[in-house]
N, C-alpha and C positions, 0 to 999 in steps of 0.2 A: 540223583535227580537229572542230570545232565543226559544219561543214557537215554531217559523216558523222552526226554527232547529231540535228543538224536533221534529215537526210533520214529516219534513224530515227523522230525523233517523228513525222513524219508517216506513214510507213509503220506503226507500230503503233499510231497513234489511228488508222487506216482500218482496219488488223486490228479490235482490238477495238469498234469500232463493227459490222462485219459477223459478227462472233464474238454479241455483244448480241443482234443481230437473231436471229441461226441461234438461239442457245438459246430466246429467248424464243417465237419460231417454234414449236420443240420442246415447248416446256414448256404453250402454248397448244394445240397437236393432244393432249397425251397427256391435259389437263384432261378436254377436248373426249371423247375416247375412253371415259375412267372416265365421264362423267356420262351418256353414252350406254349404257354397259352396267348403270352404276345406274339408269337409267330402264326399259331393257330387262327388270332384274330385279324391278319393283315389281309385276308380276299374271302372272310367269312360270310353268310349271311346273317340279316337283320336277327334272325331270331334264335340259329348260331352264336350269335355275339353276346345274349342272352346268358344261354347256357353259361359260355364262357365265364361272361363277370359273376355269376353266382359261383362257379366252381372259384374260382380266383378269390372270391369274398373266403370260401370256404379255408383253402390253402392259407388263406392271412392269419385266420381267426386261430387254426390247430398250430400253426408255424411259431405265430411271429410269441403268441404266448409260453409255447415249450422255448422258445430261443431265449427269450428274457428269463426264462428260471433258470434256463442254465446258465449262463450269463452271469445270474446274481449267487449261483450256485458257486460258481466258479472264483468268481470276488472273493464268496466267503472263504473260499479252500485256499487261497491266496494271501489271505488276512493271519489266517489259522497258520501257516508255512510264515512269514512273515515272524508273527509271535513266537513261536517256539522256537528261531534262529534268532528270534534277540536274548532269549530265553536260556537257549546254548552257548 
């Protein structure tokens, strides 16, 4: 029984290490994005500025909801690692 635990810890400290990465990944392009279109709107025009907040709306909507599942993805893989090293 112990082995299957072992094999577990390792198996989900390599999930959540690659989970780590992918969020933070994520979370550095959508920074990256907002500060682009904040720079883009500092001598934009009226209707320019437009486009802008819609595209930005757009980036929130596809981001911020892939960031939270990974997020809670990540929790979970953490929980799972958690259990099977009290387990062990």
């Amino acid at each position: 029984m112990s082995e299957t635990h072992a094999f577990k810890i390792v198996l989900n400290k390599e999930r959540a290490i690659t989970e780590q990465f992918n969020l933070n990944n994520l979370k550095n392009n959508y920074l990256e994005l907002c500060q682009l279109i904040d720079m883009f709107s500092l001598h934009a025009i009226p209707q320019r500025l437009e486009e802008l907040k819609d595209n930005r709306l757009t980036i929130d909507v596809t981001y911020k909801s892939t960031i939270r599942d990974l997020e809670n993805k990540l929790r979970n893989t953490k929980r799972r690692l958690k259990y099977n090293m009290e387990k062990y």
